[in-house]
PDB file of N, CA, C and O in Angstrom:
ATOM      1  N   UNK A   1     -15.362  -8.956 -10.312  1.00  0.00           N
ATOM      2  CA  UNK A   1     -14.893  -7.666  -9.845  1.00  0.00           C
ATOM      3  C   UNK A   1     -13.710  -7.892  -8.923  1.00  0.00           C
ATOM      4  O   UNK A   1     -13.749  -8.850  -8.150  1.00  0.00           O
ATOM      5  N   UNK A   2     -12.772  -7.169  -8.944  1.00  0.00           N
ATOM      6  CA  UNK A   2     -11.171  -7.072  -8.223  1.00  0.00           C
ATOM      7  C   UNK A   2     -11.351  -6.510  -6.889  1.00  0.00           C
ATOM      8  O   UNK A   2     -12.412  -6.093  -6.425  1.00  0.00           O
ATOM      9  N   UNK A   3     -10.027  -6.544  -6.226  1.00  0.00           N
ATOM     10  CA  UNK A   3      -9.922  -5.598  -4.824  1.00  0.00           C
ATOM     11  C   UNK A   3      -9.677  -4.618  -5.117  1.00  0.00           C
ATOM     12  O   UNK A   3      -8.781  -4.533  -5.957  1.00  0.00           O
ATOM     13  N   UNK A   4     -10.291  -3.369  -4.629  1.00  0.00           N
ATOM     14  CA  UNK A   4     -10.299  -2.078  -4.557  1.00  0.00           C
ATOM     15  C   UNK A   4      -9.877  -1.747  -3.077  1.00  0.00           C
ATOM     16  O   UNK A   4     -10.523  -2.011  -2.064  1.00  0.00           O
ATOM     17  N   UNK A   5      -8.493  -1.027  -3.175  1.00  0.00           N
ATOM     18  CA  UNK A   5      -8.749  -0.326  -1.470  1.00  0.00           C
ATOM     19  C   UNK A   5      -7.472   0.935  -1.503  1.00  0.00           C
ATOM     20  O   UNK A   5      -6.574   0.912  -2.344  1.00  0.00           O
ATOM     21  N   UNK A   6      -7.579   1.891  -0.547  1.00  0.00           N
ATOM     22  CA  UNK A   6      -6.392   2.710  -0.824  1.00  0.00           C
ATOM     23  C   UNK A   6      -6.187   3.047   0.540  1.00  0.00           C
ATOM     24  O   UNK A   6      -7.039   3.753   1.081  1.00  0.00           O
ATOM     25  N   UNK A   7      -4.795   2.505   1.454  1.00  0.00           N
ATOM     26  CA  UNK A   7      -4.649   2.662   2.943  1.00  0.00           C
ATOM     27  C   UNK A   7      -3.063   3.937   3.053  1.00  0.00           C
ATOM     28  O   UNK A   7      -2.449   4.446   2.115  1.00  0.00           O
ATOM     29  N   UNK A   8      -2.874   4.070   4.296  1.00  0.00           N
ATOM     30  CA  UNK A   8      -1.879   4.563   4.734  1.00  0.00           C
ATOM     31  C   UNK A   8      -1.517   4.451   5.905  1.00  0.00           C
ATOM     32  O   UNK A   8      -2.271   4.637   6.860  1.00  0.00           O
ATOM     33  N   UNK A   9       0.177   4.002   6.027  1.00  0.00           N
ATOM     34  CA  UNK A   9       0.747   3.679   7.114  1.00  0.00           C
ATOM     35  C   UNK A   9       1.252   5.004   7.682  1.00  0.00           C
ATOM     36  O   UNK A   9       1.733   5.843   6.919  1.00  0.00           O
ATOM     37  N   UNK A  10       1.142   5.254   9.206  1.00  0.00           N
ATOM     38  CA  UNK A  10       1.343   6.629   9.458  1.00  0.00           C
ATOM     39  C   UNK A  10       1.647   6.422  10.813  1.00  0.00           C
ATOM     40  O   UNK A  10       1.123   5.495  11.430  1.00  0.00           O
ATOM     41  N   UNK A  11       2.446   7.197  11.336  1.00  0.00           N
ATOM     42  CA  UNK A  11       2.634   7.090  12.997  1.00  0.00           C
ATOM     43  C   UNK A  11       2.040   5.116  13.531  1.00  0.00           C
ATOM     44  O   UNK A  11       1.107   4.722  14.230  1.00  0.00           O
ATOM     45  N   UNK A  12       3.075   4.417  12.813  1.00  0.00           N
ATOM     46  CA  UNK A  12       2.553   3.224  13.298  1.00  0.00           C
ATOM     47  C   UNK A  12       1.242   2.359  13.203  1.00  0.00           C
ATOM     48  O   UNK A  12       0.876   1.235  13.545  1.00  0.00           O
ATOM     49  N   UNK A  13       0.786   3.327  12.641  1.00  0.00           N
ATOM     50  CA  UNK A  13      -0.776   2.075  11.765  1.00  0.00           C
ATOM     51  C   UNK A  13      -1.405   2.744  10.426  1.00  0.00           C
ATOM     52  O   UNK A  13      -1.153   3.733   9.738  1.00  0.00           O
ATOM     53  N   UNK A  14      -2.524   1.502  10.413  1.00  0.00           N
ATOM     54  CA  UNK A  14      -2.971   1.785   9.201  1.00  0.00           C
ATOM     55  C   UNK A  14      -3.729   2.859   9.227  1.00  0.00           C
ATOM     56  O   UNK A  14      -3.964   3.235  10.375  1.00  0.00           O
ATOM     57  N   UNK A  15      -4.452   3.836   7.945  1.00  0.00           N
ATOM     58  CA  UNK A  15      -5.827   4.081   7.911  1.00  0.00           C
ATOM     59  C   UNK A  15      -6.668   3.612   6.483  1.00  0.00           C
ATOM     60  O   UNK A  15      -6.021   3.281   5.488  1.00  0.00           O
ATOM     61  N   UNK A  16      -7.410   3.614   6.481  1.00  0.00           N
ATOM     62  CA  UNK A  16      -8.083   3.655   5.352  1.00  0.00           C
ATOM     63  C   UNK A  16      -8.740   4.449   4.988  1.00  0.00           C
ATOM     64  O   UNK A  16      -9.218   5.303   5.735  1.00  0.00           O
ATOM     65  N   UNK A  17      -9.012   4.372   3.350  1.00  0.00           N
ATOM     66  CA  UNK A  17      -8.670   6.015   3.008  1.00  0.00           C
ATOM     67  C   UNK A  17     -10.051   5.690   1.966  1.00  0.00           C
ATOM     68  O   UNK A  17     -10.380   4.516   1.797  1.00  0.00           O
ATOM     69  N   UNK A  18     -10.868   6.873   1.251  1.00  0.00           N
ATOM     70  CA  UNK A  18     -11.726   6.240   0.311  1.00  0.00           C
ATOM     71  C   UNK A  18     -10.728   6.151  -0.415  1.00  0.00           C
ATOM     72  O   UNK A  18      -9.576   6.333  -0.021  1.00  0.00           O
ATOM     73  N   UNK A  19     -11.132   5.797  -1.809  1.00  0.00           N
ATOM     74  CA  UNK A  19     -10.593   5.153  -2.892  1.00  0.00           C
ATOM     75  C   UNK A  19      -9.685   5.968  -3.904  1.00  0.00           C
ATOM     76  O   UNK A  19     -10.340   6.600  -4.733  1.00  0.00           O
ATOM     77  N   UNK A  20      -8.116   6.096  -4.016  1.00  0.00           N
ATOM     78  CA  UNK A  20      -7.275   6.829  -4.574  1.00  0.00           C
ATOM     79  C   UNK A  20      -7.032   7.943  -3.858  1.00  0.00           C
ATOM     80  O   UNK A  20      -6.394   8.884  -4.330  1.00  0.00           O
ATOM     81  N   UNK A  21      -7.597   7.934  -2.464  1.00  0.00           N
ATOM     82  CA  UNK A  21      -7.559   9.609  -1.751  1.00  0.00           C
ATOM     83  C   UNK A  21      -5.925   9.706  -1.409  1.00  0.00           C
ATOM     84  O   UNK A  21      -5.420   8.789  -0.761  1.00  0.00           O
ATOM     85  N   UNK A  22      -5.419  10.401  -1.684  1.00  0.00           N
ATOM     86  CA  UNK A  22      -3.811  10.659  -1.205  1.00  0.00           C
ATOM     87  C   UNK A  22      -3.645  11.894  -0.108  1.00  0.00           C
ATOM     88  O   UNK A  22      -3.235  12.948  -0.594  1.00  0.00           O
ATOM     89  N   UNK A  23      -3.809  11.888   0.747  1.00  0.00           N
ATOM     90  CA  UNK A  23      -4.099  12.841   1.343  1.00  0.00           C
ATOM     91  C   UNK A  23      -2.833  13.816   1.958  1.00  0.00           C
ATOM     92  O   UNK A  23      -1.817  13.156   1.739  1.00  0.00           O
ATOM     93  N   UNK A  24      -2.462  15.035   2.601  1.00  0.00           N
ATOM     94  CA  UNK A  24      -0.993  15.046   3.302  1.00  0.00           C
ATOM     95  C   UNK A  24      -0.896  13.948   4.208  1.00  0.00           C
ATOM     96  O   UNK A  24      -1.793  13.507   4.927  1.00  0.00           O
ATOM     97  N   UNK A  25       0.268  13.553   4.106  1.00  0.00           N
ATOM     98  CA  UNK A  25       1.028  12.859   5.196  1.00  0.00           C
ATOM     99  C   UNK A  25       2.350  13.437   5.475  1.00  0.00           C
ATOM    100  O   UNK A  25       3.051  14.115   4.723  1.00  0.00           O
ATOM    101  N   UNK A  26       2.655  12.921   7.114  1.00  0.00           N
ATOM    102  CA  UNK A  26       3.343  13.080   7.723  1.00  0.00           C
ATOM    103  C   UNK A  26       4.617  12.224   7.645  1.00  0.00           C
ATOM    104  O   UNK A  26       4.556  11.113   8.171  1.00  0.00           O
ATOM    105  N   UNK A  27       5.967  12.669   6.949  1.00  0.00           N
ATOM    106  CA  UNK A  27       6.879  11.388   6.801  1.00  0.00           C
ATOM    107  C   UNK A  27       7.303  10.812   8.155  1.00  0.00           C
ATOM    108  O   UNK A  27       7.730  11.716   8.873  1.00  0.00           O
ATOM    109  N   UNK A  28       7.322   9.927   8.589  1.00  0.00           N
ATOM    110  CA  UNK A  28       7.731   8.582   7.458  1.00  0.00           C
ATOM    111  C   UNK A  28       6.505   7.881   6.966  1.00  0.00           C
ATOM    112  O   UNK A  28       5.856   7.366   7.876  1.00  0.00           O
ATOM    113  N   UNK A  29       6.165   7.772   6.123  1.00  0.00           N
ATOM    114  CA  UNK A  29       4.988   6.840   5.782  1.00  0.00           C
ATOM    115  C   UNK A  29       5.071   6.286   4.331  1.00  0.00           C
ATOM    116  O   UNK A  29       5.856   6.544   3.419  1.00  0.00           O
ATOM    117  N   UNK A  30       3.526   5.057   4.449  1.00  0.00           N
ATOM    118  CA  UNK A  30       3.948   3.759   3.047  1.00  0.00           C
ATOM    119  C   UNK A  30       2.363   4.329   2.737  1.00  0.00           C
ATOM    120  O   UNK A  30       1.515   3.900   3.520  1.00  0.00           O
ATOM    121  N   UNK A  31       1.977   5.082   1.866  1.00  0.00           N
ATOM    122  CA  UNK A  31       0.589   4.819   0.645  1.00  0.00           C
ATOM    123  C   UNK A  31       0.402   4.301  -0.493  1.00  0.00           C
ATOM    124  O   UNK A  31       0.978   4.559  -1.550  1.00  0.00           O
ATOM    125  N   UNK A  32      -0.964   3.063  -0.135  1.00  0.00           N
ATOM    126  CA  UNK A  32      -0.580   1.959  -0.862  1.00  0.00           C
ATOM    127  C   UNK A  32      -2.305   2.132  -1.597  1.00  0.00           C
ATOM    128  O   UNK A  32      -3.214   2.148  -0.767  1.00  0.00           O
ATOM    129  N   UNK A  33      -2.625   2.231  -2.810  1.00  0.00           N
ATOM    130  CA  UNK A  33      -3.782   2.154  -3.500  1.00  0.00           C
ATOM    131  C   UNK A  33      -3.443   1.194  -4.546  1.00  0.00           C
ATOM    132  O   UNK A  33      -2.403   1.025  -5.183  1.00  0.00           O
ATOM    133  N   UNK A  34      -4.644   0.573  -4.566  1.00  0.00           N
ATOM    134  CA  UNK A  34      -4.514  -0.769  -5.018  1.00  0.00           C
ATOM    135  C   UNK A  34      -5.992  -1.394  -5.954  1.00  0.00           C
ATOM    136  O   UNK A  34      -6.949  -1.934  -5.400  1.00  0.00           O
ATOM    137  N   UNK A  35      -5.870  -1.148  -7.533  1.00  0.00           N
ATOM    138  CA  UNK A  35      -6.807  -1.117  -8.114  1.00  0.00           C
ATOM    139  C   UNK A  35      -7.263  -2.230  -9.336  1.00  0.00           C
ATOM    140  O   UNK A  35      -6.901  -2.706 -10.412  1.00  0.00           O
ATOM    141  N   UNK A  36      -8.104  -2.254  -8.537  1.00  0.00           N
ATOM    142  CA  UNK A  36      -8.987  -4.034  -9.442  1.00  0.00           C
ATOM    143  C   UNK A  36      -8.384  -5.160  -9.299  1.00  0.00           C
ATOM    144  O   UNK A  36      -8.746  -6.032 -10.088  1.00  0.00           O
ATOM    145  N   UNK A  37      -7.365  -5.509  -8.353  1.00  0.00           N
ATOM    146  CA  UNK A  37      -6.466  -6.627  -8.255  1.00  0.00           C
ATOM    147  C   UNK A  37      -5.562  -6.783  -9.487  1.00  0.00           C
ATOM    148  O   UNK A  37      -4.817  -7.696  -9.841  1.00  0.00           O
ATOM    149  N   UNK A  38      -5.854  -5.656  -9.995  1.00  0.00           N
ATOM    150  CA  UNK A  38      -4.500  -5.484 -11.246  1.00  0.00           C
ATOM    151  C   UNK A  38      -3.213  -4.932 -11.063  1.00  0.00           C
ATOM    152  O   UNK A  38      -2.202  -5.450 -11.537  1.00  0.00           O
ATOM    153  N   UNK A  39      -3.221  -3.611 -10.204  1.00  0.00           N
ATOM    154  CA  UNK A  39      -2.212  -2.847 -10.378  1.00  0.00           C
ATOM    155  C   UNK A  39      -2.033  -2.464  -8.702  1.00  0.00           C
ATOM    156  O   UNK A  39      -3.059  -2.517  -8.024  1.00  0.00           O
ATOM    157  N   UNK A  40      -0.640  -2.050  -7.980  1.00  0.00           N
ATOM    158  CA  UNK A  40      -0.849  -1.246  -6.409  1.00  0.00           C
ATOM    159  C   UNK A  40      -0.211  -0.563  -7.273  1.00  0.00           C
ATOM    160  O   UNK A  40       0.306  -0.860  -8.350  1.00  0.00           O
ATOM    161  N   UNK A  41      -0.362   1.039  -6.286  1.00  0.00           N
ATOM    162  CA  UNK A  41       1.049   1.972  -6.755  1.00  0.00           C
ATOM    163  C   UNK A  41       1.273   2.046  -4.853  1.00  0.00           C
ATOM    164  O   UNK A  41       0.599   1.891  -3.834  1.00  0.00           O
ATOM    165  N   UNK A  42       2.695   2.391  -5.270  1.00  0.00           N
ATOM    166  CA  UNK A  42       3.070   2.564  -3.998  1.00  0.00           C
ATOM    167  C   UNK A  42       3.931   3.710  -3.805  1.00  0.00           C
ATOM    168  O   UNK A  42       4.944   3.850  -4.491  1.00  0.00           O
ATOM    169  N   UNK A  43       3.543   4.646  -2.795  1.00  0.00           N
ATOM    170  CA  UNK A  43       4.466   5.824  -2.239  1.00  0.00           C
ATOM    171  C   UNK A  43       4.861   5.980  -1.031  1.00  0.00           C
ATOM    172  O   UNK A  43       4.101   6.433  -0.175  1.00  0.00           O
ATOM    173  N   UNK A  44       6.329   5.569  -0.730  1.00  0.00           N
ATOM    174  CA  UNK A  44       7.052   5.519   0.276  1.00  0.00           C
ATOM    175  C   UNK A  44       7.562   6.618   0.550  1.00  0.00           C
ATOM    176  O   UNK A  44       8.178   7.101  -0.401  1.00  0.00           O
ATOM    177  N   UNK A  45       7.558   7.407   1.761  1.00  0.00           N
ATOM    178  CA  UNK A  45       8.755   8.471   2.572  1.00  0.00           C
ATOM    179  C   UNK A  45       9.013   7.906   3.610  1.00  0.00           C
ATOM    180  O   UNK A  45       8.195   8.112   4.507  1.00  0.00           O
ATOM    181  N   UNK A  46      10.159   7.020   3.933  1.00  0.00           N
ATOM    182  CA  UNK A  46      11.289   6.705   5.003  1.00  0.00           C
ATOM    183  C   UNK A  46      11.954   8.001   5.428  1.00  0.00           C
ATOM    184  O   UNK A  46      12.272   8.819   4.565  1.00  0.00           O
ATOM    185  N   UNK A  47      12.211   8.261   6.893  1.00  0.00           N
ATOM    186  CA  UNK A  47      12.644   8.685   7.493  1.00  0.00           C
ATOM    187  C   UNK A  47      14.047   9.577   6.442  1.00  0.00           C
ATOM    188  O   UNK A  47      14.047   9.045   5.332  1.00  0.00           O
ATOM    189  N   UNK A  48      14.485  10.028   6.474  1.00  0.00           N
ATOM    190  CA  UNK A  48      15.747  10.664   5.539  1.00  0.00           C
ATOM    191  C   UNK A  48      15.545  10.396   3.727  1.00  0.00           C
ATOM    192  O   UNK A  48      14.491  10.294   3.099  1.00  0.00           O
ATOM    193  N   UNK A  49      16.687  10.346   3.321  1.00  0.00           N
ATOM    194  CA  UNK A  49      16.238  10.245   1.861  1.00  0.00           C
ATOM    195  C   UNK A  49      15.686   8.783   1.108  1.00  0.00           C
ATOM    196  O   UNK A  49      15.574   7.751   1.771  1.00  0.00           O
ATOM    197  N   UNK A  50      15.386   8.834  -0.237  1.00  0.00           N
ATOM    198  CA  UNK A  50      14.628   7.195  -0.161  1.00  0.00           C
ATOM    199  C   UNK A  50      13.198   7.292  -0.554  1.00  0.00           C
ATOM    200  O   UNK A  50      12.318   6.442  -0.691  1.00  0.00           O
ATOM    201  N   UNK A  51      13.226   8.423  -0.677  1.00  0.00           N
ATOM    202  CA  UNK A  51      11.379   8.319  -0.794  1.00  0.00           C
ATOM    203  C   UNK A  51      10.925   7.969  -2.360  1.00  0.00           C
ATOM    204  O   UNK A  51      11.870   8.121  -3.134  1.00  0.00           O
ATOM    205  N   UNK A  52       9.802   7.574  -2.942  1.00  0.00           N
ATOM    206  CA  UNK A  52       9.951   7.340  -4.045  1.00  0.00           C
ATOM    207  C   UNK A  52       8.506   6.936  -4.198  1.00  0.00           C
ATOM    208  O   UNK A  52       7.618   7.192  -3.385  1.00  0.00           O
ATOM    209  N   UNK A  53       8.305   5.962  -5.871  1.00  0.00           N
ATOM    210  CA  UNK A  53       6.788   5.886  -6.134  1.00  0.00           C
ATOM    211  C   UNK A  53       7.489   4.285  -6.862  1.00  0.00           C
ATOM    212  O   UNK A  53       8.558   4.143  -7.456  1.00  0.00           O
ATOM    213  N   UNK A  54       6.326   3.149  -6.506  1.00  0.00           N
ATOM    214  CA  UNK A  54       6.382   1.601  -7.396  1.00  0.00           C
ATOM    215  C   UNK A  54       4.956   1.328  -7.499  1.00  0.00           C
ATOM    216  O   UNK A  54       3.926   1.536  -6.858  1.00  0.00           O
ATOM    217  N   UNK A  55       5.306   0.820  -8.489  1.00  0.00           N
ATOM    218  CA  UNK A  55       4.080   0.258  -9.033  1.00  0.00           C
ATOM    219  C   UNK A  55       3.874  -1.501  -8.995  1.00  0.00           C
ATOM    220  O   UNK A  55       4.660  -2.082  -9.743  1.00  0.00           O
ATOM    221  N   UNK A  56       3.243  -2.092  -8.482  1.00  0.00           N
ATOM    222  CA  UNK A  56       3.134  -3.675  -8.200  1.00  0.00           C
ATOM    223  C   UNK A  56       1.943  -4.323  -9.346  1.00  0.00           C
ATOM    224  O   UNK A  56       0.869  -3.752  -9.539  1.00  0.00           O
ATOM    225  N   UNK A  57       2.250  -5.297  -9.881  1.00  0.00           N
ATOM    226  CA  UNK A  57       1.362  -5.782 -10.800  1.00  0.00           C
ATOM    227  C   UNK A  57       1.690  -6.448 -12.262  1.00  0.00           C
ATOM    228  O   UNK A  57       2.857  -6.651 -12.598  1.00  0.00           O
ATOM    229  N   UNK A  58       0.798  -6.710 -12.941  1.00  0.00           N
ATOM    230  CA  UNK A  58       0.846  -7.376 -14.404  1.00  0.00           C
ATOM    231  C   UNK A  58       1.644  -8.618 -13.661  1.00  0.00           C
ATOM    232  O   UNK A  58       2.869  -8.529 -13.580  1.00  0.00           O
ATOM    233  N   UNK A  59       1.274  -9.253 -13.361  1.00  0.00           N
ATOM    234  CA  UNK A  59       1.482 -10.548 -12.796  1.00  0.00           C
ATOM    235  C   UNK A  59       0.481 -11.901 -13.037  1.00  0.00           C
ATOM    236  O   UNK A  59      -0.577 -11.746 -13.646  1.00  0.00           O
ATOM    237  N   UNK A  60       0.873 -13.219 -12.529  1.00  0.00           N
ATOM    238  CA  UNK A  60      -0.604 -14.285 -12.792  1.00  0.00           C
ATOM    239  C   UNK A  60      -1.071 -14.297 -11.313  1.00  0.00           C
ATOM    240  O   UNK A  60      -2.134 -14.885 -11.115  1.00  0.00           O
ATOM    241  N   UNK A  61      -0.518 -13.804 -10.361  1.00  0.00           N
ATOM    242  CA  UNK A  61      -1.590 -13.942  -8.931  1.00  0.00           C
ATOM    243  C   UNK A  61      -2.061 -12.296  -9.013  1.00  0.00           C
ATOM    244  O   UNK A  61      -1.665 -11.404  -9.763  1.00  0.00           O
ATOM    245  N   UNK A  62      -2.997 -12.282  -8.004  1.00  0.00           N
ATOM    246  CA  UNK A  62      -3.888 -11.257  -7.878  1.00  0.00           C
ATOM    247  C   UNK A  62      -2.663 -10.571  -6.992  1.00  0.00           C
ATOM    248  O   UNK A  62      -1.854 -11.104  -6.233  1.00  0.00           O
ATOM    249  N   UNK A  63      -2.815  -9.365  -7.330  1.00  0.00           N
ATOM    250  CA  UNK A  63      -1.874  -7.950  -6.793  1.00  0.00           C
ATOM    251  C   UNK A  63      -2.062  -7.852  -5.345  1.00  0.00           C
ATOM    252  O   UNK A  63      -1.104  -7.663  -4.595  1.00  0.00           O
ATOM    253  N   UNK A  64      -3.213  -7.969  -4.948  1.00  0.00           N
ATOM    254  CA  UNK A  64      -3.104  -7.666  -3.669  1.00  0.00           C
ATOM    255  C   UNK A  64      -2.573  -8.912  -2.686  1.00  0.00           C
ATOM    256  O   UNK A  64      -2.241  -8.521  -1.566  1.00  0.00           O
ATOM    257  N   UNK A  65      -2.438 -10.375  -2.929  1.00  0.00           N
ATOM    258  CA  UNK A  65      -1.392 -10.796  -2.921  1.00  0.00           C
ATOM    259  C   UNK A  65      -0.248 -10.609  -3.086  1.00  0.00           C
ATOM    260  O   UNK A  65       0.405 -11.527  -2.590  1.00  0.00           O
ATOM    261  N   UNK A  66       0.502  -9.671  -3.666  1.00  0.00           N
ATOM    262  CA  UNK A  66       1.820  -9.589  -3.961  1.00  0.00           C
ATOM    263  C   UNK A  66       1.979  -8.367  -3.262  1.00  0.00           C
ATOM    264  O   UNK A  66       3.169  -8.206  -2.991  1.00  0.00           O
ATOM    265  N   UNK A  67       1.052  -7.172  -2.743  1.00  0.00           N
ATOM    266  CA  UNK A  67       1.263  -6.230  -1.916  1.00  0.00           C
ATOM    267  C   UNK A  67       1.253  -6.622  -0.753  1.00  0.00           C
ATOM    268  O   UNK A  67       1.907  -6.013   0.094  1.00  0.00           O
ATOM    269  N   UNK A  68       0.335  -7.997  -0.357  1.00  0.00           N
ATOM    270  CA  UNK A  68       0.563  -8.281   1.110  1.00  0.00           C
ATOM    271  C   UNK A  68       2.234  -8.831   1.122  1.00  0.00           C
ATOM    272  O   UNK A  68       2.915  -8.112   1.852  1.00  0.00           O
ATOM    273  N   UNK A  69       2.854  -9.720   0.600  1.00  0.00           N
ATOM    274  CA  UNK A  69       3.862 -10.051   0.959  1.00  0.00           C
ATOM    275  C   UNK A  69       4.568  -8.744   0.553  1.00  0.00           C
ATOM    276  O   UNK A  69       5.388  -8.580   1.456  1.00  0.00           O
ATOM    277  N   UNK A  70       4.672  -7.902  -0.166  1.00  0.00           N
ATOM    278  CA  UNK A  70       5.595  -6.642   0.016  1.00  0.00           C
ATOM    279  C   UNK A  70       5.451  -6.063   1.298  1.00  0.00           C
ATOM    280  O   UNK A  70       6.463  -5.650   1.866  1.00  0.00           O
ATOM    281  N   UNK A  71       4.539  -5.988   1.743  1.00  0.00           N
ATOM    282  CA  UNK A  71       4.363  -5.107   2.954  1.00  0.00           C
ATOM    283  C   UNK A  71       4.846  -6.042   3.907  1.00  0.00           C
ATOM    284  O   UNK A  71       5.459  -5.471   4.808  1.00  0.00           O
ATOM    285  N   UNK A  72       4.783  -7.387   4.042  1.00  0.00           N
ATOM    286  CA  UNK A  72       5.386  -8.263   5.180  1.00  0.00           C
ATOM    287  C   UNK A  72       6.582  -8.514   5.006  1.00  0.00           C
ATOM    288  O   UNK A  72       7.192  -9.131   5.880  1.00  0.00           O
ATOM    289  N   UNK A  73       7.151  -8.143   3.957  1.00  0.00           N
ATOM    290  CA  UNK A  73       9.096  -8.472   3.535  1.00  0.00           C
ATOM    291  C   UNK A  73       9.288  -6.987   4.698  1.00  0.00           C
ATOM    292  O   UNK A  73       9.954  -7.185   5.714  1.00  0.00           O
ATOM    293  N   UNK A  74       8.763  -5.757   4.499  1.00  0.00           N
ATOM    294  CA  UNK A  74       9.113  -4.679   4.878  1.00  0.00           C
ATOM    295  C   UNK A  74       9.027  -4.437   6.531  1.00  0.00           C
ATOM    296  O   UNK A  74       9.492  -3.533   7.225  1.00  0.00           O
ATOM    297  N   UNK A  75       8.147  -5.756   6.913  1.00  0.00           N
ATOM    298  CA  UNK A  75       8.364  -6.205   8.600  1.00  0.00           C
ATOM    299  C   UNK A  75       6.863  -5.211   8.755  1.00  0.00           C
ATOM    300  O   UNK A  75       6.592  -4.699   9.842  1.00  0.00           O
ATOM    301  N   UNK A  76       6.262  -5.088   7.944  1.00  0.00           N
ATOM    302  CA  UNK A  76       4.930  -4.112   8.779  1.00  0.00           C
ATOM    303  C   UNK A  76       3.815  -4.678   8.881  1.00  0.00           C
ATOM    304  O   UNK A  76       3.840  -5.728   8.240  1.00  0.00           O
ATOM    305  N   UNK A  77       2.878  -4.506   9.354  1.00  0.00           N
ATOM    306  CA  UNK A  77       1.352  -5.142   9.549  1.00  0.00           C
ATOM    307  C   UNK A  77       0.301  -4.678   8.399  1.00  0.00           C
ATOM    308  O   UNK A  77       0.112  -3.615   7.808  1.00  0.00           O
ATOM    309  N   UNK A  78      -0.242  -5.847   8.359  1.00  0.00           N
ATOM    310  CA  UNK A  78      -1.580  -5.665   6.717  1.00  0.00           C
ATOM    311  C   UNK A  78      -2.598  -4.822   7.586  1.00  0.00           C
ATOM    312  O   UNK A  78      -2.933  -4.727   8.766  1.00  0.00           O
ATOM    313  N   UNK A  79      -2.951  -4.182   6.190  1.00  0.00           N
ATOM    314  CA  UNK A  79      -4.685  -3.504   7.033  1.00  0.00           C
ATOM    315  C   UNK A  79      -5.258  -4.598   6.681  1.00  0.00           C
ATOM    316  O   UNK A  79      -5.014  -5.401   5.780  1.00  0.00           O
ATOM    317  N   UNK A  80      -6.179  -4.541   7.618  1.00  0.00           N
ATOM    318  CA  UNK A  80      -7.115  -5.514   8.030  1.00  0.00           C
ATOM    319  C   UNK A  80      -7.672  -6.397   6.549  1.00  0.00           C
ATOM    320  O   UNK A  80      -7.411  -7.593   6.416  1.00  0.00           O
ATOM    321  N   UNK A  81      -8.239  -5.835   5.794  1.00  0.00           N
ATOM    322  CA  UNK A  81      -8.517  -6.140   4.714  1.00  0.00           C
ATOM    323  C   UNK A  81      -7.626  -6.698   3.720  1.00  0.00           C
ATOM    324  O   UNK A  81      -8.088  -6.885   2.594  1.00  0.00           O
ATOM    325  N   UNK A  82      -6.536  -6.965   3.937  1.00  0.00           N
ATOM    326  CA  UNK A  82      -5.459  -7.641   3.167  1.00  0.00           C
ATOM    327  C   UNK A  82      -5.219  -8.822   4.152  1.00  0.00           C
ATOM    328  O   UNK A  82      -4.973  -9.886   3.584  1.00  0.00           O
ATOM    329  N   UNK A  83      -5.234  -8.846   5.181  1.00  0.00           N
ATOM    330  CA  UNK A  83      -5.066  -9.912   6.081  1.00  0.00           C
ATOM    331  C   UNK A  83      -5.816 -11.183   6.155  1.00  0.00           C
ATOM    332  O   UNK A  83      -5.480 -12.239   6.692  1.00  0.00           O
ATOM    333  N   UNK A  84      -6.901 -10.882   5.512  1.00  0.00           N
ATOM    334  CA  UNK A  84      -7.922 -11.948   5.571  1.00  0.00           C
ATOM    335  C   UNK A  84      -7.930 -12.988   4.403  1.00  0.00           C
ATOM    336  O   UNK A  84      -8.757 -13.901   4.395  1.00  0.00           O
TER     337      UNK A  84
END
């Protein structure tokens, strides 16, 4: 069985969210759901224009590997559960 998790960066931290919940947010923020260690999708709103949707995956390492270093290229902090 894969990593399952679906967080959001918001006013400076994480939350965690149940599973695929997208909830309103407040821009600027990064929502990152991330399913079976196969696939992240990712939805960014930066401050002004830029906002958008990626998808991370079909790769040979596990995805949530490749979302932690996306999120650390982007200078931000892992939720807890990616950190470990």
């Amino acid at each position: 069985m894969g990593f399952f998790g679906t967080y959001a960066f918001e006013n400076d931290q994480w939350i965690t969210l149940p599973e695929a919940e997208r909830p309103p947010l407040v821009e600027p923020f990064l929502w990152i759901n991330i399913l079976n260690s196969d696939l992240t999708e990712v939805v960014y709103a930066p401050p002004g224009p830029g906002t958008g949707v990626a998808y991370l995956g079909q790769t040979p390492w596990l995805v949530e590997i490749k979302t932690a270093q996306f999120l650390m290229a982007l200078g931000l902090p892992l939720p807890a559960e990616l950190s470990r």
